[in-house]
C-alpha positions in Angstrom: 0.0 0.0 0.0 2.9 2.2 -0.4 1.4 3.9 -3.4 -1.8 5.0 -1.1 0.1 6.4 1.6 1.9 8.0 -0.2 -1.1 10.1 -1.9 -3.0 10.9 1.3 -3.8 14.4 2.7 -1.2 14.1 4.9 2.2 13.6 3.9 4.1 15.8 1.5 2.2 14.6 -2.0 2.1 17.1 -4.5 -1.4 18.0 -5.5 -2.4 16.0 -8.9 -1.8 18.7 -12.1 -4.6 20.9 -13.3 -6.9 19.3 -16.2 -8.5 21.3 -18.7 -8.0 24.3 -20.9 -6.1 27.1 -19.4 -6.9 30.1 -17.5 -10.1 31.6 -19.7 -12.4 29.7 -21.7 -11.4 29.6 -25.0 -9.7 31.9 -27.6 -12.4 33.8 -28.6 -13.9 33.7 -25.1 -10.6 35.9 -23.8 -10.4 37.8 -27.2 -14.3 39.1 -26.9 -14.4 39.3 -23.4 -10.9 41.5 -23.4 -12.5 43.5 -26.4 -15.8 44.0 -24.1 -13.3 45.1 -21.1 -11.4 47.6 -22.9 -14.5 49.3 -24.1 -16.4 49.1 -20.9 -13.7 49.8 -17.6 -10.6 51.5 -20.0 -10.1 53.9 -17.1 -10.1 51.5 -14.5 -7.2 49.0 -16.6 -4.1 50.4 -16.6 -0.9 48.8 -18.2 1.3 47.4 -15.6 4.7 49.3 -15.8 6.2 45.6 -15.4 5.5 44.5 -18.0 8.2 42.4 -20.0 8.8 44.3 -23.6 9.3 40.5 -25.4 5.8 40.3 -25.4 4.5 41.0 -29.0 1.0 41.5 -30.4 -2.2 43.1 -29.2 -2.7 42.5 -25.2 -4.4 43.9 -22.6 -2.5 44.2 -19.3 -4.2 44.7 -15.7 -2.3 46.4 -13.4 -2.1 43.7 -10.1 -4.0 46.4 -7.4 -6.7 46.5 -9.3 -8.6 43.4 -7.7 -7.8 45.5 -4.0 -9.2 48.9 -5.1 -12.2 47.7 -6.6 -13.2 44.6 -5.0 -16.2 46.2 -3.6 -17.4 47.7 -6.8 -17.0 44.2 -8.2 -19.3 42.5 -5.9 -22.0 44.9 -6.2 -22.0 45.0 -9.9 -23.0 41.5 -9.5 -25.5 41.8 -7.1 -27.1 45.3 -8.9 -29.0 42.9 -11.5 -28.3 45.8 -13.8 -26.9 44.3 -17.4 -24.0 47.1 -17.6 -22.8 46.7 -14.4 -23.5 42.8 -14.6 -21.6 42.8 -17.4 -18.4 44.8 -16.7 -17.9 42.9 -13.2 -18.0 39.9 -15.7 -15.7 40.9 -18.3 -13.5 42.4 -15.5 -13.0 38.8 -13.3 -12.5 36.8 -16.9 -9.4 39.0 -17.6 -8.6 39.0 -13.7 -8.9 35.3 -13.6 -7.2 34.5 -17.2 -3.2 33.6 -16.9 -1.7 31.6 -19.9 1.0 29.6 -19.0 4.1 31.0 -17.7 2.5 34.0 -17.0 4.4 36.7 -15.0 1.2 38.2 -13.4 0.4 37.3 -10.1 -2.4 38.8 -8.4 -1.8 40.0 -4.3 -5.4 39.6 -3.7 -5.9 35.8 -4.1 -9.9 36.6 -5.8 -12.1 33.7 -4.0 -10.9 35.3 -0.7 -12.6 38.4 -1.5 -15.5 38.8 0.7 -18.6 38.1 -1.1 -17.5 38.0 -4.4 -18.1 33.9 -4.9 -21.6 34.2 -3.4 -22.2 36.3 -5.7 -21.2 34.6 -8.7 -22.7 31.4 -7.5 -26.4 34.1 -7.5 -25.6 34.8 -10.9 -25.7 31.1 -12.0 -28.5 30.5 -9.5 -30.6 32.7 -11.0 -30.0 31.1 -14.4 -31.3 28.0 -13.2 -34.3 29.0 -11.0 -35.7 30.0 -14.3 -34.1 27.0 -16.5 -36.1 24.2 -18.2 -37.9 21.8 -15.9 -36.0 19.1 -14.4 -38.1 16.0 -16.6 -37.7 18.0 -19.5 -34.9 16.2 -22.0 -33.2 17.8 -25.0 -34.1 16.2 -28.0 -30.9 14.3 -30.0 -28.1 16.8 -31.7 -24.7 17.5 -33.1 -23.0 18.9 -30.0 -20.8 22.1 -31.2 -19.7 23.3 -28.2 -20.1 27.4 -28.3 -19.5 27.3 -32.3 -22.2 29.6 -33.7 -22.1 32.5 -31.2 -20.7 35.4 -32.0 -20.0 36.9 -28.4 -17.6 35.2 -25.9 -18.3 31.2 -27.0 -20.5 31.1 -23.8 -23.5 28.3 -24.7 -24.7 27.0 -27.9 -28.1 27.7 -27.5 -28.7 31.0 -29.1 -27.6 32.0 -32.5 -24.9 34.8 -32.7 -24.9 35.6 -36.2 -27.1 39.2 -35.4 -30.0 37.2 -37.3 -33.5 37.5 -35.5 -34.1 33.8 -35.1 -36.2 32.5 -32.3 -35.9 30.3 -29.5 -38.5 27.3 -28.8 -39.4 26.2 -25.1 -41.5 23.6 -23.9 -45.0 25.4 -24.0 -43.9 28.3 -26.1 -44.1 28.2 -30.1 -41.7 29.4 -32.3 -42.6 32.5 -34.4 -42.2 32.3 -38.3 -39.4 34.1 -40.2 -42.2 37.3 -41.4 -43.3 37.6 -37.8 -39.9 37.7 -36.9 -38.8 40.0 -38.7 -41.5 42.5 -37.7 -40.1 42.2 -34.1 -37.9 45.8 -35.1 -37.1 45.9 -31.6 -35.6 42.5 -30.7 -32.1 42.3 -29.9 -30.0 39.6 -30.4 -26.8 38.8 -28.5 -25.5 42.5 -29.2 -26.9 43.4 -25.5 -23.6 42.4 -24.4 -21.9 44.7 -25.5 -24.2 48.0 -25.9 -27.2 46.9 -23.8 -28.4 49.2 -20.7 -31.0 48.6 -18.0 -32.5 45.5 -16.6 -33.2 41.5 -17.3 -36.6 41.0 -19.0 -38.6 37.8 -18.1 -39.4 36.7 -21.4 -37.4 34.3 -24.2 -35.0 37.2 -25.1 -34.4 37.7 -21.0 -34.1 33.7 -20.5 -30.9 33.8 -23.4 -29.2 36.6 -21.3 -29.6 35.1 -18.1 -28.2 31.7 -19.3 -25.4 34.2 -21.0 -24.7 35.8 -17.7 -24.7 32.0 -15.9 -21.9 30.9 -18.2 -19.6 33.4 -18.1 -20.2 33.3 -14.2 -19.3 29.3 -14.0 -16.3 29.9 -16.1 -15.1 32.8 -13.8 -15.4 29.9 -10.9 -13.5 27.5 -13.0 -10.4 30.1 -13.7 -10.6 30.1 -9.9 -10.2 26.4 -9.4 -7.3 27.2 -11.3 -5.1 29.3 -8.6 -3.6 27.3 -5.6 -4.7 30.4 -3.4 -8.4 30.1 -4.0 -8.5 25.5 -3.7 -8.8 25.6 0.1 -11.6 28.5 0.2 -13.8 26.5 -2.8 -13.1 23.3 -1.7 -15.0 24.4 2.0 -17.6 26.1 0.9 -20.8 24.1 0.5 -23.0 26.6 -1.6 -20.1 26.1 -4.4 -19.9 22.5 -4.5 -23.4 21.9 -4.3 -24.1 24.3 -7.2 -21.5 22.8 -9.6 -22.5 19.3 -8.2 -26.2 20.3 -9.2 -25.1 21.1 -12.8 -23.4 18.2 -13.5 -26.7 16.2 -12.2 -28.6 18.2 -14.5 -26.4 17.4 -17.5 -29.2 16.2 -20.1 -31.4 19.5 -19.6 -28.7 22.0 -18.5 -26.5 24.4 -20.7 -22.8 21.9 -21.9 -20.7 24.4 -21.4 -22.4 25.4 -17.9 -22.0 22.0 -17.1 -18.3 21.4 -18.4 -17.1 24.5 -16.8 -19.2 22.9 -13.4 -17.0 19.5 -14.6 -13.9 20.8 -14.3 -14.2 23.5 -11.5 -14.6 20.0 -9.2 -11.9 17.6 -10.8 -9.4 20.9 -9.9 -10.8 20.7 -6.3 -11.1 16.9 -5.9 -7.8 16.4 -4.0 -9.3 18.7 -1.4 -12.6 17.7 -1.2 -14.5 16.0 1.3 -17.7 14.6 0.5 -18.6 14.5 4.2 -19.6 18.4 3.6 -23.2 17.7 2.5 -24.3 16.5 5.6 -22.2 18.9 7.9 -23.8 21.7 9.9 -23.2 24.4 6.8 -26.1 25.7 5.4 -27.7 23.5 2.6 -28.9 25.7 -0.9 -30.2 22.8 -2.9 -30.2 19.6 -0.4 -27.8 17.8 -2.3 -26.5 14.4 -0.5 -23.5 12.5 -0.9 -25.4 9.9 -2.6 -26.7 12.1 -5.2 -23.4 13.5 -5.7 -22.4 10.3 -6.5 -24.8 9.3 -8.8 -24.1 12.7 -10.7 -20.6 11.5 -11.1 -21.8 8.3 -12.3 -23.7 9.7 -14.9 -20.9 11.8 -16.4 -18.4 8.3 -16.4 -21.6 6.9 -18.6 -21.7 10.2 -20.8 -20.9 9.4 -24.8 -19.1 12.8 -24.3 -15.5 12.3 -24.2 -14.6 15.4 -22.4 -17.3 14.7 -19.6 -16.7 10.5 -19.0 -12.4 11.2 -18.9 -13.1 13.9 -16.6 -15.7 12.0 -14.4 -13.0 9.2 -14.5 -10.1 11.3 -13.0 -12.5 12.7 -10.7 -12.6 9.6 -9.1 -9.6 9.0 -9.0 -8.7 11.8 -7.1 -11.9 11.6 -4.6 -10.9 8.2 -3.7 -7.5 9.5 -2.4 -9.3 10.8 0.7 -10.2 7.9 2.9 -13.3 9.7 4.1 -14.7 9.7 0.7 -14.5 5.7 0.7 -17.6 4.6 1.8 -19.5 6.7 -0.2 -18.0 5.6 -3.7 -17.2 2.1 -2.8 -20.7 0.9 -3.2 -20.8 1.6 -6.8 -17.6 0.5 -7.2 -18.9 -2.4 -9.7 -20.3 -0.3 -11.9 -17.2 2.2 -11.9 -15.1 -0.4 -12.7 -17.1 -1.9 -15.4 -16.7 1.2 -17.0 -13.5 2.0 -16.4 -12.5 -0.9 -17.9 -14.6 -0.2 -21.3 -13.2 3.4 -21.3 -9.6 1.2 -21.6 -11.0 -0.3 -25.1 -11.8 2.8 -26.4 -9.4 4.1 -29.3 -9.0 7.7 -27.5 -5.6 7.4 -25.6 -7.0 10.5 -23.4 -9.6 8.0 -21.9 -7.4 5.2 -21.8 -5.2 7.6 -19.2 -8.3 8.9 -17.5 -9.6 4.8 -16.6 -6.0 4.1 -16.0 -5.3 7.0 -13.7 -8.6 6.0 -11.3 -8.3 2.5 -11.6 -4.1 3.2 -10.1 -5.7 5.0 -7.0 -8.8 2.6 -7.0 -6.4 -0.7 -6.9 -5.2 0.5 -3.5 -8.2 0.8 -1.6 -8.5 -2.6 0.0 -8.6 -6.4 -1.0 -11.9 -6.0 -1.7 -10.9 -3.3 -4.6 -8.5 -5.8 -5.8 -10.4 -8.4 -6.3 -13.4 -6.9 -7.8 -11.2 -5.2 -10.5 -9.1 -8.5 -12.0 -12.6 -10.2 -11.6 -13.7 -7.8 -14.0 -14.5 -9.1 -17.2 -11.2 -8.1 -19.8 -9.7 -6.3 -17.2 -6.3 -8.1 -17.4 -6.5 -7.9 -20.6 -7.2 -4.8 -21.4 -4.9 -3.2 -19.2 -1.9 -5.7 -20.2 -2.7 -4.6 -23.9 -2.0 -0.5 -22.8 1.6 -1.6 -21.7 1.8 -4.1 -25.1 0.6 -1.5 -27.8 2.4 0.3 -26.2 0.4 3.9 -24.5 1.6 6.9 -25.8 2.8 8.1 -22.4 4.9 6.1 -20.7 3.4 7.2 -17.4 0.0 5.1 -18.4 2.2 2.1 -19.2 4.0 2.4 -15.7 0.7 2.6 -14.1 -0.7 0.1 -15.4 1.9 -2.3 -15.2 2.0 -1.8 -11.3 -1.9 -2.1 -11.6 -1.5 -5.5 -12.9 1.4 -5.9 -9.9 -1.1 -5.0 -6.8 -3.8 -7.4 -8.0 -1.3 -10.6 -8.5 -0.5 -9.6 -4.5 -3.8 -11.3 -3.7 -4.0 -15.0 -4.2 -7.7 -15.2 -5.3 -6.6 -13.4 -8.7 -3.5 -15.4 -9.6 -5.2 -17.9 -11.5 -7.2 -15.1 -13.6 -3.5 -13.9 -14.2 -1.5 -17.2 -14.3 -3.2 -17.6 -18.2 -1.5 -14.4 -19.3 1.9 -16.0 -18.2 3.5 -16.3 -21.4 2.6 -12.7 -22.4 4.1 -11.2 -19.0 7.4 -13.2 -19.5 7.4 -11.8 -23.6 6.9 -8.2 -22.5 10.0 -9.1 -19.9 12.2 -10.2 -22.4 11.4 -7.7 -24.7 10.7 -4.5 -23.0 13.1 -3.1 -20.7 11.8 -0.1 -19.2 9.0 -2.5 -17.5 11.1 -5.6 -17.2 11.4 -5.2 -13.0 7.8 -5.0 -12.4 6.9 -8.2 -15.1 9.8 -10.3 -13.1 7.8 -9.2 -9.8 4.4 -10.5 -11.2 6.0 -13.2 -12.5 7.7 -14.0 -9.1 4.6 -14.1 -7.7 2.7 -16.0 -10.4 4.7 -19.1 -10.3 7.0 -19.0 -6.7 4.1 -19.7 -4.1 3.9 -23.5 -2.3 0.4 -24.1 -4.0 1.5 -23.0 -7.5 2.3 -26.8 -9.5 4.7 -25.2 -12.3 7.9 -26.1 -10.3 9.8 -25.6 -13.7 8.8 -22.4 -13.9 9.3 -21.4 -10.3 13.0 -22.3 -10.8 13.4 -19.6 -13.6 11.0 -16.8 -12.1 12.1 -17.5 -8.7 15.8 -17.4 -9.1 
């Protein structure tokens, strides 16, 4: 077990690298939102006399006080319900919360330790969803394009950016024809984020902006799950985790990008998190459980979205480094390791890390872990052929290789391993950089009093 010790809370481990895209949402969601910024607060973002003169191109920098002095007028920009001031708080945390890699800027104001100002974010998205689709309500089969046809920031895929005057359908509202639309003179489009004044309507065109609003908001909170200075303060507070927790649970009716941004903001706090907080004595917003936190997970391991079932996979794996979080995954740990162990036939080399990087941390739980897994039908197999093929990274290949070592340690799986003898002793001969750990499996195969291959014990023992 000297992998598991080794990765609790508390020795010295290092906390498991950062998944996911980098500090913003996407290309265009840094280049609009910047754009938006510059027009909207260019008094309040000054150039930061620091500032390296290597960097070429157009850039925007924010002067590192800027966080302190205005902290205040950030948090009740968001709380105003005013679009202008809703949106310039926005824009402003995107750029605040946006480092590429490498980046020199480091803010002194760390910004989930700013009084109020996750609450608030967290109403934002709330107030997106008191007003979302019903709960039984399921979206009807599509082509996914994540953010591709809006013209803004990327943020959803719902509503059409192209400045055209189409129309959105809702369950119990009909969609208006092209003439009527286009008598509706005074129908904005997405453009009210950039030139838009006043307050949030109630109808269809109010819904899009509100689920707008919500997006950029959950991808604020994801940059944040970014910074090492903000893990701790996420982590512990219960109106965050349940609300990303909630939007992964609501995947088939809820917003993807909403819920990818949800995705992500949890794998970053994983190694931190203790599922134990839905039942402590912190005030509950939505009454989520640990069970039904698990079954959310569960559901995104099942997703055909590749992005969503890798990520639910190394969520696991990193949950299941905290032995607090054991009893509430280990009773579905059949059905996470049957799919775990279909993720591994899957072409994608991405999932094939993902399923290999849980199943590592998963192995070392218990016996009971063990033996579960190399009963598994094609498990051995499966994970024997990520070290044959071999896996791109050799990381994945180590891994599983001392996968395949902790479940030979149990004598109820040697003879589900004994019939891939002759492979193991190939992949020895053949392959040095994982020659020690086949010899170890191989010691153990054949050098035990019960095992009859005494020919063999005399070579693999020696």
């Amino acid at each position: 077990m000297q992998k598991r010790e080794a990765g609790k809370f508390g020795g010295s481990s290092t906390t498991p690298a950062k998944r996911g895209r980098p500090f913003g949402s996407t290309a265009a969601a840094a280049a609009a939102a910047a754009a938006a910024a510059a027009n909207s607060a260019t008094s309040d973002l000054a150039g930061d006399a620091s500032s390296p003169g290597s960097l070429l191109g157009p850039t925007l920098q924010i002067s590192t006080s800027f966080a302190e002095q205005n902290n205040k007028r950030i948090v009740l920009a968001l709380q105003s319900g005013l679009k202008s001031e809703l949106r310039w708080a926005l824009n402003t945390l995107t750029l605040l919360s946006f480092k590429e890699k490498d980046d020199f800027r480091r803010d002194s104001t760390p910004l989930a330790k700013i009084p109020g100002l996750l609450d608030a974010l967290l109403q934002v998205v709330d107030d997106w969803r008191d007003i979302a689709l019903p709960r039984d309500y399921t979206k009807p089969a599509r082509v996914r394009s994540l953010g591709s046809n809006t013209a803004v920031t990327g943020f959803g895929y719902e509503f059409e950016g192209t400045n055209s005057l189409g129309t959105i359908s809702y369950p119990g509202h009909k969609g208006l024809s092209n003439m009527e639309a286009s008598s509706l003179k005074k129908q904005r489009t997405t453009d009210w984020w950039l030139n838009d004044d006043g307050l949030f309507n109630i109808d269809e065109e109010g819904r899009a902006e509100k689920q707008l609003c919500a997006v950029a908001a959950s991808n604020v909170i994801r940059n944040f799950s970014f910074m090492p200075d903000n893990e701790q303060v996420m982590a512990q507070h219960r109106h965050c985790i349940e609300t990303m927790f909630q939007c992964i649970e609501d995947q088939n009716t809820e917003d993807e990008e909403l819920v990818t941004n949800a995705l992500e903001t949890i794998v970053n706090l994983a190694p931190l998190l203790d599922l134990r907080i839905f039942s402590s004595s912190k005030p509950s917003f939505c009454g989520m459980t640990e069970k039904r936190a698990v079954q959310a997970i569960m559901g995104m391991l099942g997703s055909s979205v590749k992005a969503w079932h890798c990520a639910a996979a190394e969520l696991l794996g990193r949950l299941i480094i905290n032995p607090d979080n054991e009893p509430f995954l280990l009773p579905s740990s059949s059905e996470i390791y049957k799919r775990l162990v279909d993720l591994l036939s899957l072409p994608a080399v991405d999932a094939q890390a993902a399923a290999v990087g849980a199943l590592y941390n998963l192995a070392e739980v218990n016996t009971d872990s063990r033996m579960k897994l190399a009963s598994e039908r094609w498990a051995v197999d499966r994970l024997f052929k990520v070290v044959k093929t071999p896996h791109p990274v050799p990381d994945v290949c180590r891994k599983a290789a001392m996968i395949l070592e902790s479940l030979v340690c149990e004598p109820q799986n040697r003879h589900l391993l004994l019939a891939h003898e002759s492979s193991f002793a190939e992949i020895l001969m053949s392959d040095g950089r994982y020659s020690d750990t086949f010899a170890r499996i191989l010691f153990e195969l054949t050098s035990r009093p019960n095992n009859k291959s005494s020919a063999t014990r005399a070579v693999w023992g020696a």
